[in-house]
C-alpha positions as CSV (number, residue, x, y, z in Angstrom):
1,X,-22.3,-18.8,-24.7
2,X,-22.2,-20.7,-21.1
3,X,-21.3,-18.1,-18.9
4,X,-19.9,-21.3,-16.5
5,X,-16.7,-22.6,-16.4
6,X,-16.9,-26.2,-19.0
7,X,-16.1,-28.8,-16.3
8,X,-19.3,-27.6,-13.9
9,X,-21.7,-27.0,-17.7
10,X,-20.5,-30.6,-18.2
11,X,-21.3,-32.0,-14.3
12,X,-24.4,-30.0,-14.8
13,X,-25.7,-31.7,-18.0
14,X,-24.6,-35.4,-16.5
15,X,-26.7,-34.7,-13.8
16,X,-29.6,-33.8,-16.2
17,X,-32.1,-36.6,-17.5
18,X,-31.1,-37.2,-20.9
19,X,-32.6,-35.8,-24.1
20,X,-34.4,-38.4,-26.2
21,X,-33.3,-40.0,-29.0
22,X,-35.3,-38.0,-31.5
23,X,-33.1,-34.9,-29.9
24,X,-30.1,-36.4,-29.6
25,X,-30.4,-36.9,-34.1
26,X,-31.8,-33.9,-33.9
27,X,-29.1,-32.2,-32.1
28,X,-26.6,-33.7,-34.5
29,X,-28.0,-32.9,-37.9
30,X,-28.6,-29.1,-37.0
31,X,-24.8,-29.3,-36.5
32,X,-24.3,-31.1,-39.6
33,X,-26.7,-29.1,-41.4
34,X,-27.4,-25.9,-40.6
35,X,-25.1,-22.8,-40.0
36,X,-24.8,-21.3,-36.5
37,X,-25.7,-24.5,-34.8
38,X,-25.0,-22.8,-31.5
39,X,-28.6,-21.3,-32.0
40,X,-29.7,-24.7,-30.4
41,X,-31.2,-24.5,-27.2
42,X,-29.2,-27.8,-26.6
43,X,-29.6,-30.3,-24.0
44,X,-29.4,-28.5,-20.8
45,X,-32.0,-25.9,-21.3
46,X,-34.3,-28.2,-23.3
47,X,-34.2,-30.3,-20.4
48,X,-35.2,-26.8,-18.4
49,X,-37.9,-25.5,-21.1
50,X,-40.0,-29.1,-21.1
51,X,-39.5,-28.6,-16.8
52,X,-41.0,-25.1,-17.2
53,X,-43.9,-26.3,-19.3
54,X,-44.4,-29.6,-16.8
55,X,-44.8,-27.3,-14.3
56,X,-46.9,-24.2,-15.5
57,X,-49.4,-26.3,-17.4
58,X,-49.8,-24.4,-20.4
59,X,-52.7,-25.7,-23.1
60,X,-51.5,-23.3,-25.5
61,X,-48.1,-22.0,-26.4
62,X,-46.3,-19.5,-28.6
63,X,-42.7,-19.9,-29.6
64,X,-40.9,-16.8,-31.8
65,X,-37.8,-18.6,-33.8
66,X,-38.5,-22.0,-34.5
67,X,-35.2,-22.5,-35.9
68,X,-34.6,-26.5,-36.2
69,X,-37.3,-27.6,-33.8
70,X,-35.4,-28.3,-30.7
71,X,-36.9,-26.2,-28.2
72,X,-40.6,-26.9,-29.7
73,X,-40.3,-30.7,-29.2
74,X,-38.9,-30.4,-25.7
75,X,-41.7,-27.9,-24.6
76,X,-44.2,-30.5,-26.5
77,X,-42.6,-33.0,-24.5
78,X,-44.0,-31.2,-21.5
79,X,-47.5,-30.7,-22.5
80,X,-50.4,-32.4,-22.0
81,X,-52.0,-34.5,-24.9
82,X,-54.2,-31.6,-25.8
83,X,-51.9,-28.9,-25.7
84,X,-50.6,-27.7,-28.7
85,X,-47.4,-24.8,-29.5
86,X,-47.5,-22.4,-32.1
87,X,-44.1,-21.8,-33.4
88,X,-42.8,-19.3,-36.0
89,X,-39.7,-18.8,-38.3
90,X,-38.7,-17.0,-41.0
91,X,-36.3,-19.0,-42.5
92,X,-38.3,-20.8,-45.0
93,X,-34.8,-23.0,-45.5
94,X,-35.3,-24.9,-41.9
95,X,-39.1,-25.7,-42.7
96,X,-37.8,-29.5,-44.1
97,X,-35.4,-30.4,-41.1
98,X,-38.0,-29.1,-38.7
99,X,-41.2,-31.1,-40.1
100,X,-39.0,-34.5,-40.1
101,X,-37.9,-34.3,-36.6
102,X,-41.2,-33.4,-35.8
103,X,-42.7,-36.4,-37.4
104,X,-40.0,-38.7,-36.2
105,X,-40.8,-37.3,-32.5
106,X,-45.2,-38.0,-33.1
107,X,-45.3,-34.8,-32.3
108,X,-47.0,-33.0,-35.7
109,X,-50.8,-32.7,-33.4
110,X,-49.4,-30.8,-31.2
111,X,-46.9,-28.4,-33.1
112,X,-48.2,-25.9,-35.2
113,X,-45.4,-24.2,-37.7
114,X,-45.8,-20.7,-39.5
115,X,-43.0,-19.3,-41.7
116,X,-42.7,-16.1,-42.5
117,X,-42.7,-12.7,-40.8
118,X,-43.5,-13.3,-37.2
119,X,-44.7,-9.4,-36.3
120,X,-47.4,-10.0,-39.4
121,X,-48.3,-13.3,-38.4
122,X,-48.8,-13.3,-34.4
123,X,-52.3,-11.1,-35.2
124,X,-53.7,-13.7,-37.1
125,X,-53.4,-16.5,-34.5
126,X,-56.6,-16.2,-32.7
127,X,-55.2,-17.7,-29.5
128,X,-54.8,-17.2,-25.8
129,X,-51.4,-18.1,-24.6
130,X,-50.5,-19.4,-21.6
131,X,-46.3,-19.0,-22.4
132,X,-44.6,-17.7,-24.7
133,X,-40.6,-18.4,-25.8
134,X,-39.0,-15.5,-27.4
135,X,-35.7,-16.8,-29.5
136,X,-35.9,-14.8,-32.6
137,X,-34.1,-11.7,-33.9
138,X,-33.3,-9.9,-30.7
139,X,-33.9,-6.1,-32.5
140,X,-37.7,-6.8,-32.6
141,X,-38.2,-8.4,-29.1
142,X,-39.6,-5.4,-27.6
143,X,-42.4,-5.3,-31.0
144,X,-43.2,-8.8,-29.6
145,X,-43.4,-8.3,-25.9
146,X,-45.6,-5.1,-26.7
147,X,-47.6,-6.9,-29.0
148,X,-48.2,-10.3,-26.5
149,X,-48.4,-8.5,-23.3
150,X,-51.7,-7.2,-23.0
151,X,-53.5,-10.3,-24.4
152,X,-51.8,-12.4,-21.9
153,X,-53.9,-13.4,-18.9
154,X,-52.7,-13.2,-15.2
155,X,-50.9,-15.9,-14.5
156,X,-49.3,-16.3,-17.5
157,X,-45.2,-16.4,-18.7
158,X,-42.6,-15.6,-21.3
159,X,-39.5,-16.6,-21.7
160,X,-37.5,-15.0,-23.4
161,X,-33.7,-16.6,-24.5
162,X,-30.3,-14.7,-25.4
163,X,-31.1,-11.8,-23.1
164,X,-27.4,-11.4,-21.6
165,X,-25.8,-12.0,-25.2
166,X,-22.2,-13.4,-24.4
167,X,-22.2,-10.5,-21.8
168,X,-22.7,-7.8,-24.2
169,X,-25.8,-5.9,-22.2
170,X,-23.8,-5.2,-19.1
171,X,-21.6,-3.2,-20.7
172,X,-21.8,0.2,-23.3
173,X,-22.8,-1.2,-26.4
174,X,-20.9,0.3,-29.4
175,X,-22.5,2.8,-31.7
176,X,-22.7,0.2,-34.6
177,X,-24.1,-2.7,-32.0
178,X,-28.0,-2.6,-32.6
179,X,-28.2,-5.9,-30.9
180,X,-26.7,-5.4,-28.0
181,X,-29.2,-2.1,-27.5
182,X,-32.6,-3.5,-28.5
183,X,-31.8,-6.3,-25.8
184,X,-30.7,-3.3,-23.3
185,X,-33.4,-1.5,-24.1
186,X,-35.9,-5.0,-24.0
187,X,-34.3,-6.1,-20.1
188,X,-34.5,-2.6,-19.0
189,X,-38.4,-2.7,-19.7
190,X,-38.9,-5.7,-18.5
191,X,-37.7,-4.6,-15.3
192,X,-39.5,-1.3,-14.7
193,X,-42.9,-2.8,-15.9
194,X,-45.2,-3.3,-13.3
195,X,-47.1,-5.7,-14.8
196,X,-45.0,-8.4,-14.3
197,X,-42.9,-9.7,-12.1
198,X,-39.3,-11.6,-13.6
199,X,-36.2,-13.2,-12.8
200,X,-33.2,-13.4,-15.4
201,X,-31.6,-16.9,-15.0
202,X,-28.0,-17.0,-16.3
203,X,-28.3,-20.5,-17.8
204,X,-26.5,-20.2,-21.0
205,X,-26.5,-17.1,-22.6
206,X,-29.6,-15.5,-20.2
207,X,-33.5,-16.8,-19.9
208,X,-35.4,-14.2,-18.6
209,X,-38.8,-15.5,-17.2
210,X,-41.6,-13.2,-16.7
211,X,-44.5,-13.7,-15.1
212,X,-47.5,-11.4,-15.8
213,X,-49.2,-10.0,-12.8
């Protein structure tokens, strides 16, 4: 959801460099493709995610909910040549669309994919992240900030995506709206932990960036 009216979202993404080409096919097959396309990070926050990474530095990245690729190959885009991004899915199904575009982008050094279970699997990466980009199932995002943030050195960030959910966590959520809870529940941490400091950014449906302290 853009929370913006459509004529500034559109003035915003002309004034944003363009994605590549790889990105641009890549855009279209998810929507030609794939169910829920509107799961794509898209062009204005993939533009903002490879910025993020440009700027932080990270050598080593960790990104819940692969989904087709998108968001991995712009934060690629960002790294340096030895940098590489761990990414994680569940969906088994997306594994082919995702290794082409990888391929077609040169990317497959630098992008790492797992499928399966992402709770099981983040133990068994022997890593130290610099950032990590939460975009998976929003009831376990609370499991994977508890089980990231205390082997994340100072200094280093998560993003996490969908944290305003069309609006749904600034109001009561209904009874049968686990969603909407885990991601009241998730932002509501995030602000009373004092070991980090954050900022929610309303670009699309809510970024939250945290820094740890």
């Amino acid at each position: 959801m853009d929370f913006l009216p459509e004529h500034i979202s559109s003035y915003s993404e002309n004034h944003t460099t363009e994605e590549s080409d790889v990105l641009k096919k890549l855009n279209r097959a998810t929507h030609i493709e794939v169910l829920q396309p509107r799961m794509l990070s898209g062009h204005l926050q993939g533009r903002l995610l490879k910025m993020i990474v440009q700027m932080i530095r990270p050598s080593k990245i960790l990104e819940i909910g692969t989904y087709t690729g998108y968001s991995a190959i712009c934060m690629a885009e960002g790294l340096d040549k030895n940098g590489i991004i761990h990414t994680i899915d569940i969906n088994e199904e997306l594994e082919a669309i995702t290794n082409r575009f990888i391929m077609e982008a040169g990317l497959e050094n630098q992008i790492k994919q797992y499928v399966g279970d992402a709770v099981e699997i983040i133990p068994t990466i022997n890593e130290q992240f610099d950032l990590v980009f939460m975009d998976a199932d929003k009831e376990n995002y609370l499991m994977y900030y508890d089980l990231l943030i205390d082997k994340l050195n100072s200094g280093s960030y998560i993003l996490a995506d969908n944290v305003l959910w069309s609006g749904k966590v600034t109001e009561e959520a209904k009874p049968n709206d686990k969603e909407t809870k885990h991601l009241q529940a998730f932002n509501q941490r995030i602000q009373e932990d004092d070991r980090v400091e954050n900022i929610l950014l309303p670009v699309r449906d809510g970024l939250f960036l945290i820094r740890v302290k």
